[in-house]
C-alpha positions as CSV (number, residue, x, y, z in Angstrom):
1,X,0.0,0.0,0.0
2,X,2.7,2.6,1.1
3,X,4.6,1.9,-2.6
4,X,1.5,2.0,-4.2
5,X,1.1,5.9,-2.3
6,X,4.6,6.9,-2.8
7,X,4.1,6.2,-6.6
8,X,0.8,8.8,-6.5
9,X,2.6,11.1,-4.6
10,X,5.7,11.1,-7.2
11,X,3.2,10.7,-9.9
12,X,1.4,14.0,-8.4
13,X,5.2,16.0,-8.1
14,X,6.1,15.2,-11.3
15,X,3.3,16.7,-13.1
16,X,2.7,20.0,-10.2
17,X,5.1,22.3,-12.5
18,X,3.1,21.3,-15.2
19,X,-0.1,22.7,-13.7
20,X,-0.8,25.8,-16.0
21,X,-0.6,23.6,-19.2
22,X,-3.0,20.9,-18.4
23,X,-5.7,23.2,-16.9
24,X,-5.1,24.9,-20.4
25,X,-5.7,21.3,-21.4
26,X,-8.8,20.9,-19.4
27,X,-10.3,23.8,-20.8
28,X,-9.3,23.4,-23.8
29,X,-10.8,19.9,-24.0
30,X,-14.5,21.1,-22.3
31,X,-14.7,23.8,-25.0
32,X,-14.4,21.1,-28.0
33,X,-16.9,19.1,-26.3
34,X,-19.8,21.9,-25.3
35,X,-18.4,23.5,-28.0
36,X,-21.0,22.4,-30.9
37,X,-23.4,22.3,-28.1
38,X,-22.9,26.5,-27.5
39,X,-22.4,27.3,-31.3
40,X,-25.9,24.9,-31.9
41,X,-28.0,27.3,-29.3
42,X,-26.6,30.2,-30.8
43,X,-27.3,29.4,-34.3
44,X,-30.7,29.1,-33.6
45,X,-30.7,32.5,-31.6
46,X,-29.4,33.9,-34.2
47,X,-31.2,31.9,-37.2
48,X,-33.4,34.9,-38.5
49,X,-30.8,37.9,-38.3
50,X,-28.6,39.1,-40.8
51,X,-25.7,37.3,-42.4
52,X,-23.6,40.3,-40.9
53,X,-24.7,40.1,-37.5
54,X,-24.7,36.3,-37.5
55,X,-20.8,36.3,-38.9
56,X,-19.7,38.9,-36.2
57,X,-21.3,36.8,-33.3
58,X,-20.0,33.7,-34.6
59,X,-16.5,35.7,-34.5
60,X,-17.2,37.4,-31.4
61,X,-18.2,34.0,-29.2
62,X,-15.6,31.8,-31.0
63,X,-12.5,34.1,-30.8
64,X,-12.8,36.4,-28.2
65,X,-15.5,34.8,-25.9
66,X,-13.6,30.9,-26.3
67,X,-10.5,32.8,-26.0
68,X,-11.4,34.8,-22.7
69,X,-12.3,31.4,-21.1
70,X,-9.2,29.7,-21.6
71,X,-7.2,32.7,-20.7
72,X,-9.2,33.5,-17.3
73,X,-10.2,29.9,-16.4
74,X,-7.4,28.3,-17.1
75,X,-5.2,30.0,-14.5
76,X,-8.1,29.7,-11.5
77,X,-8.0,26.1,-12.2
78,X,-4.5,25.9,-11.9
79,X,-4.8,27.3,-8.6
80,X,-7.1,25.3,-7.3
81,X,-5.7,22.4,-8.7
82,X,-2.1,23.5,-6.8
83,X,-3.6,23.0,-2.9
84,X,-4.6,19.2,-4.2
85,X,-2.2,17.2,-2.3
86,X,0.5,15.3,-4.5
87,X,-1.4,11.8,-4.5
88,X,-4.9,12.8,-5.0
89,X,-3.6,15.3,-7.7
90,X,-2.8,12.6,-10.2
91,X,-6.1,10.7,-9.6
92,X,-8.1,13.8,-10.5
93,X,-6.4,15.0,-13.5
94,X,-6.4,11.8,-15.1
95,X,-10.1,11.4,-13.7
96,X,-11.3,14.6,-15.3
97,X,-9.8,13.8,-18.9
98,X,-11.5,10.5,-18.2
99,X,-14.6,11.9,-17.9
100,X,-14.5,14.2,-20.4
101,X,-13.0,11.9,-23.2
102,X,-16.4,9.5,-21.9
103,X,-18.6,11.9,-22.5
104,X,-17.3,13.3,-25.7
105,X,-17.6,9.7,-26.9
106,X,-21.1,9.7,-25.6
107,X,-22.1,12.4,-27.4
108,X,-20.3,11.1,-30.7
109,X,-17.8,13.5,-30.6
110,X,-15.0,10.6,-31.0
């Protein structure tokens, strides 16, 4: 049991510097997968304006609105996933990408 810890807990230092990259990851990986599901509410929103109008919100939510969340999210979740001790930070990283690759596959996005 204790080797099966100590390997968590180096498992969890190892990827600590690495933080800031996979909460970018994280994010990253939700937006793909709601992704359709927020550019599918917004189309029909959207569905009896004008071609102009539609192209700048399209522009406007895809560029600068996906963009703000990775930029702004991504750093809060690094934070919060910093005060995660070592061998439980391991288990929920590769639990959320887990969970997120199961439910992109649920919703056929695999």
């Amino acid at each position: 049991m204790n080797l099966l810890i100590e390997l968590l807990t180096d498992s969890g230092q190892f990827i600590r510097p690495r933080l800031s990259e996979i909460s970018t990851a994280m994010v990253a990986c939700l937006l793909v997968v709601f992704g359709a599901d927020i550019n599918r509410a917004l189309r029909r929103q959207l569905s009896g304006t004008n071609f102009i109008i539609r192209t700048i919100v399209f522009i406007l939510v895809n560029a600068f609105g996906y963009g703000f969340l990775i930029v702004s999210v991504s750093p809060w979740l690094a934070k919060q996933l910093s005060h995660i001790p070592s061998q439980w930070l391991i288990c929920l990283v590769v639990a959320i990408f887990i969970f997120v690759g199961s439910w992109a596959q649920r919703n056929r996005q695999v």
